[in-house]
C-alpha angles and dihedrals in degrees: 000000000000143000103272085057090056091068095077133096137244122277125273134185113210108210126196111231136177096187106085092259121187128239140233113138091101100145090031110126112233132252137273144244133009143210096312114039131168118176117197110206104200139124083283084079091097110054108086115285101249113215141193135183121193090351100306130103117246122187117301129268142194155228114272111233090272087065083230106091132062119228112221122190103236116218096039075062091048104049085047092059097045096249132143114237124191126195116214098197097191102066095015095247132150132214126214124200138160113142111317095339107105126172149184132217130178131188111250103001122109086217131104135202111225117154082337090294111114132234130206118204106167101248126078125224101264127203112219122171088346097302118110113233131198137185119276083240087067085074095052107039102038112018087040096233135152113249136191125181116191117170105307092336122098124187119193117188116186120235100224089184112042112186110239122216120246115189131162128221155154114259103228091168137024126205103206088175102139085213094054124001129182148151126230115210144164084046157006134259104347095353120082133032136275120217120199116219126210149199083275109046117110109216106192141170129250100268087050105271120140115237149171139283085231090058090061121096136186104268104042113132099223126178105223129200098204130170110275090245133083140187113250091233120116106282099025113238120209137175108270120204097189147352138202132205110222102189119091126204129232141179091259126128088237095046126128092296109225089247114044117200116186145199128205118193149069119329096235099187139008124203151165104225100204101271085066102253118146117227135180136197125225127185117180138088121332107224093207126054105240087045119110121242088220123039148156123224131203110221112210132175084260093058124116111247107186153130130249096273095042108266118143125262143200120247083221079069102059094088137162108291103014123130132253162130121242120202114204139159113256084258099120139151120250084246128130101254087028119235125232147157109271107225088187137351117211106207092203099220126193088223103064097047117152111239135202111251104254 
């Protein structure tokens, strides 16, 4: 590498955090690539990677010792994109902060702090002449930039207004952990998503109040505005910036009940006992402790018909052998399978899967 490649700075992951992360990556260089990116291995490879952000030229980088990724001083990317950078020298971290995007870099490690999930791209934050480098994919895939590599040339333009994500679900498990709460919705176990809440994120009612994460209940059908990016776990995880609980309660006797029990699994039978009153019969997994496995849950004109993500169904859809999760109050009969009141009733449908943002 020359010398021209030596000007640049150490490596640095930006991480978006609701969570009112802090900040200590100041003298970190900033990330990579971006949404379209095209990589030419050829002798060229070993001239200096020339980079621009916004139209303006920044220090130069290089090509890491694969040839396939660009190397991009971080915190010449980071003052050109206007954000804050903090260097932990101690353990040669850098912190990334602008609004509620916080991230975290480290020398040497391929993970990246976004939201405290963490985010692999293959290549580790390098120091070279004193100045921390990171991939060209670190500007994509964390700082949400658009990125074009051509040759030895790569061009980062910054998305002023990137599009936030809104999705509406049904919350089947809380997380009420201080350190890192979140909800998961739209699922159970591997399906759904999970979103992590922060320092930052408003949680409100229906009519606009803000409320608390422990007046939240499985259930409850909410509308999200979550980052455009997800982890690739099952199910995938992202930064949430608010959250809004759709449901409304009212004095009915069907109404929300103050305790919420619930039942994920197959609908093995569906009746009508003699007073006309449909029933129908779920075996699975409960999703809270004192739930049972196998119930038996009265259907009523006040009960909830919907999809995972909230969307109204028909009764006529709640069939043998279809899956679902049933919501109900601890008020249940002695029986084996036990009967109760269904609040609400989630028909999980193939059709209104949540999927991970490509």
């Amino acid at each position: 590498m020359n010398n021209n490649m030596k000007k640049v700075s150490a490596l640095m992951v930006l991480s978006l955090a609701l969570s009112g992360g802090a900040a200590y990556a100041a003298t970190l260089d900033t990330t990579q690539s971006g949404n379209q990116t095209s990589v030419t291995t050829d002798s060229s490879l070993s001239a200096a990677v020339k980079v621009s952000v916004n139209g303006t030229s920044i220090a130069d980088g290089y090509w890491n010792k694969d040839g396939k990724e660009a190397m991009i001083a971080l915190r010449d990317l980071t003052d050109a994109l206007g954000i804050e950078l903090k260097w932990n020298k101690e353990n040669k971290s850098a912190e990334l902060t602008k609004g509620t995007l916080w991230t975290l870099v480290t020398t040497d490690k391929d993970q990246y702090s976004i939201n405290k999930m963490l985010l692999t791209l293959g290549t580790a934050p390098q120091i070279t002449d004193g100045k921390l480098f990171v991939p060209a994919s670190f500007a994509e895939k964390v700082l949400h930039t658009q990125v074009n590599t051509t040759g030895n040339q790569v061009t980062i333009t910054n998305e002023e207004d990137v599009k936030n994500v809104t999705e509406r679900g049904v919350i089947t498990g809380i997380n009420p952990d201080p350190k890192y709460p979140s909800i998961h919705i739209g699922g159970t176990g591997t399906e759904g998503l999970v979103l992590n809440l922060g320092e930052d994120t408003v949680i409100k009612s229906a009519d606009g109040k803000e409320i608390a994460l422990a007046d939240l209940t499985i259930g409850m059908t909410v509308e999200a505005v979550h980052a455009p990016i997800m982890t690739m776990s099952l199910p995938p995880q992202t930064p949430t910036y608010q959250v809004t609980v759709l449901d409304t309660v009212s004095a009915d006797a069907e109404a929300q009940p103050k305790e919420v029990l619930g039942t994920s699994g197959t609908i093995e039978n569906v009746r009508t006992t003699e007073d006309q009153v449909t029933q129908i019969e779920i075996s699975g997994t409960r999703l809270t402790e004192t739930a049972p496995d196998h119930v038996i849950l009265n259907i009523s004109e006040d009960t909830k018909l919907v999809n995972q993500n909230g969307k109204a169904i028909k009764a006529e859809e709640l069939t043998k052998d279809a899956k679902v999760i049933g919501f109900y109050s601890p008020m249940l009969t002695r029986s084996l399978p036990p009967i109760g009141n269904a609040w609400k009733v989630v028909l999980q449908t193939s059709d209104a899967e949540v999927v991970p943002f490509q």
